[in-house]
C-alpha positions as CSV (number, residue, x, y, z in Angstrom):
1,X,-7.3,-4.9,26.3
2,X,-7.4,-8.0,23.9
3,X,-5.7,-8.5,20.8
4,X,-8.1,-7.9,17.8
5,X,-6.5,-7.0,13.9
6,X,-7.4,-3.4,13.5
7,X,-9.8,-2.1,10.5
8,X,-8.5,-1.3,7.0
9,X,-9.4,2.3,7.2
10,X,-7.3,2.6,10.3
11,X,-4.7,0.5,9.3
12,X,-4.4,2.7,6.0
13,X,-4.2,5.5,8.0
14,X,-1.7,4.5,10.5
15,X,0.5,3.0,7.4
16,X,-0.4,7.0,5.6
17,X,2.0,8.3,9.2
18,X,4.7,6.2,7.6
19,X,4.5,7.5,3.7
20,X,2.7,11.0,4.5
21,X,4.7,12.9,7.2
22,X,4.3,16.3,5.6
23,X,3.4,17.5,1.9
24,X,7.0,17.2,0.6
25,X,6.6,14.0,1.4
26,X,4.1,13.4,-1.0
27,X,5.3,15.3,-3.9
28,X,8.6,12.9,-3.0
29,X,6.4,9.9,-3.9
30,X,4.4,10.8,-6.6
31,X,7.7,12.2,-8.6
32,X,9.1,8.4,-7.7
33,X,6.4,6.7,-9.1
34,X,6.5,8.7,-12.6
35,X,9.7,8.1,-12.8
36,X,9.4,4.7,-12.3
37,X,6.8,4.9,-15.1
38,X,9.5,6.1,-17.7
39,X,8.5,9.8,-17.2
40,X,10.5,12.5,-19.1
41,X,8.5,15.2,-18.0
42,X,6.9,16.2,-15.0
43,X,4.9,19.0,-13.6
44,X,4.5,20.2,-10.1
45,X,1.5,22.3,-9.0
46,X,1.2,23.1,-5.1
47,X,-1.3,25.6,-3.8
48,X,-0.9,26.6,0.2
49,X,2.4,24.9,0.5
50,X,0.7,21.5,-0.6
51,X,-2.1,21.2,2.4
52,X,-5.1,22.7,-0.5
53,X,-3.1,21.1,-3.4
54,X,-0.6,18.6,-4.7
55,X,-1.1,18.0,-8.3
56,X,1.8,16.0,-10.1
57,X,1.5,15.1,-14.3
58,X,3.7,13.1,-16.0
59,X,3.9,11.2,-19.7
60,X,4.9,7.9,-18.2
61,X,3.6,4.3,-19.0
62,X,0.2,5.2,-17.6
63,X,-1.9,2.6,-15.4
64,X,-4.5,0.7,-17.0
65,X,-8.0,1.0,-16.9
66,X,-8.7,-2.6,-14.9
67,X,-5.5,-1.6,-12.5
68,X,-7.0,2.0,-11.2
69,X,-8.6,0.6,-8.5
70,X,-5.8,-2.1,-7.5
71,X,-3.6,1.7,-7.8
72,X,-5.0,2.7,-4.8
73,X,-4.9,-0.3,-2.7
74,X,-2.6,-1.3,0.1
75,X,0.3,-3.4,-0.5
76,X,-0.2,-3.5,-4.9
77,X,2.7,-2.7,-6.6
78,X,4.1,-3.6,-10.4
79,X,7.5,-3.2,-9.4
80,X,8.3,-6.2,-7.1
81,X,6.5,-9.7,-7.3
82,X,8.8,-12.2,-5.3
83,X,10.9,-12.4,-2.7
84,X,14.0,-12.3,-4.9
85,X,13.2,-9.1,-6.3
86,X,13.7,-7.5,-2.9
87,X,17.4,-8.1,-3.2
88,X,17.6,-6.2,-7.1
89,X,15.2,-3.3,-6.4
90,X,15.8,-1.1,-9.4
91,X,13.2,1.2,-9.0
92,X,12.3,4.0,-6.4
93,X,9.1,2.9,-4.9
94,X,8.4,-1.1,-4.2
95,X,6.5,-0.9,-1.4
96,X,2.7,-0.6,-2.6
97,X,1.9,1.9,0.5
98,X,2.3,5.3,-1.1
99,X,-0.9,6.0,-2.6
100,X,-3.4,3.7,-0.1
101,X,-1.4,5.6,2.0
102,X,-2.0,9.1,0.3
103,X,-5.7,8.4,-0.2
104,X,-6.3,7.6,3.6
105,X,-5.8,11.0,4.4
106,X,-7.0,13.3,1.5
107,X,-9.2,13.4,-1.2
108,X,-7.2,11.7,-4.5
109,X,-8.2,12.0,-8.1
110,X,-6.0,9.1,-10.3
111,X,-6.5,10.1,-13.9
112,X,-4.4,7.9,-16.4
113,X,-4.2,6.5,-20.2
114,X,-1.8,3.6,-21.2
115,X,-0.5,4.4,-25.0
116,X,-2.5,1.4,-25.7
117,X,-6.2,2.6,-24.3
118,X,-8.4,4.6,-26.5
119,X,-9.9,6.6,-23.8
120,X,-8.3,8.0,-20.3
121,X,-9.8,6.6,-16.9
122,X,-9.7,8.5,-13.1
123,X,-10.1,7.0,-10.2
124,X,-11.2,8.7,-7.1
125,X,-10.7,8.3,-3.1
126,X,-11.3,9.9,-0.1
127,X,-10.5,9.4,3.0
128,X,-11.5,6.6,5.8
129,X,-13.8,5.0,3.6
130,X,-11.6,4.6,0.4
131,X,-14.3,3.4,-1.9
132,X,-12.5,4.2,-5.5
133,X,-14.7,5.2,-8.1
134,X,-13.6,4.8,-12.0
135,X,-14.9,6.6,-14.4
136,X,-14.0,7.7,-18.0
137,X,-11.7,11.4,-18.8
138,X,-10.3,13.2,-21.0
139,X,-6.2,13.0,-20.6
140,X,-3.3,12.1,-22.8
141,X,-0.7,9.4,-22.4
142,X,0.5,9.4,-19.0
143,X,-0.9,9.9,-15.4
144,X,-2.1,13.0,-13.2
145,X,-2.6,12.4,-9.4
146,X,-4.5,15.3,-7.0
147,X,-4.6,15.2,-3.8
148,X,-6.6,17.8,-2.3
149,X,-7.3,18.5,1.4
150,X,-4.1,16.9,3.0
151,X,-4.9,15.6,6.3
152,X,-8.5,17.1,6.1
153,X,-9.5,14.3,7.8
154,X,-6.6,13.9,10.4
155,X,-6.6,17.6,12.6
156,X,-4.1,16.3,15.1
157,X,-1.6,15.7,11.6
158,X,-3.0,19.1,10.3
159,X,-1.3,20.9,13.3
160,X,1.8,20.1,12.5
161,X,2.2,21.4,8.7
């Protein structure tokens, strides 16, 4: 079989193997990144042990409108930007995997306002195709991530929860 580099749906999806082993997994990322956001307070909402449901809400630093999509891409992080910065992590995600990762194998709803926006903006994935859509929402300082569906598109993953 020749060499050939491998699709960014699949490649998203075997990187989501890495980040996503099981729902707890999941929650264990989002809950990072709001803290990393300067989150005092988080909620938690699970529904069938986090396969129907993962919902986590925070009042963190928020992601800006123009930076939704970027969000939800592969290998984008604010936390890291050189190579030096790898030997002073200070915060608990760097990697820019967990929600590409996320999205590849669920259906994601981003919703988040910056203290400086006017308005709240969500950001939606789903699966293989991982086409974000933006659009405007209602929602107070901070971010909410969804994911709904986990591994709805993965059955040999599903099998395992």
């Amino acid at each position: 079989m020749p060499i050939r580099i491998l699709p960014p749906q699949l490649a998203n999806q075997i990187a989501a193997g890495e980040v996503v082993e099981r729902p707890a997994s999941v929650v264990k990322e989002l809950v990072e990144n709001s803290l990393d956001a300067g989150a005092d307070h988080i909620e938690i909402e699970i529904e069938k042990g986090g396969s129907r449901l993962i919902r986590v809400r925070d009042n963190g630093s928020g992601i800006a409108e123009q930076e939704l999509v970027l969000a939800l891409s592969r290998h984008a992080t604010s936390k890291i930007t050189d190579l030096n910065d790898l030997e002073a992590i200070c915060s608990l995600g760097f990697r820019g995997e967990a929600l590409a990762s996320i999205s590849s194998v669920s259906r994601l709803t981003l919703t988040s306002k910056t203290a400086g926006q006017s308005a709240a903006w969500q950001a939606s994935a789903e699966g293989r195709d991982m086409q974000v859509e933006v659009r405007p929402a209602a929602h107070p300082d901070g971010t909410s991530i969804e994911v709904l569906d986990l591994f709805f598109n993965t059955p040999a993953r599903r099998k395992f929860l």
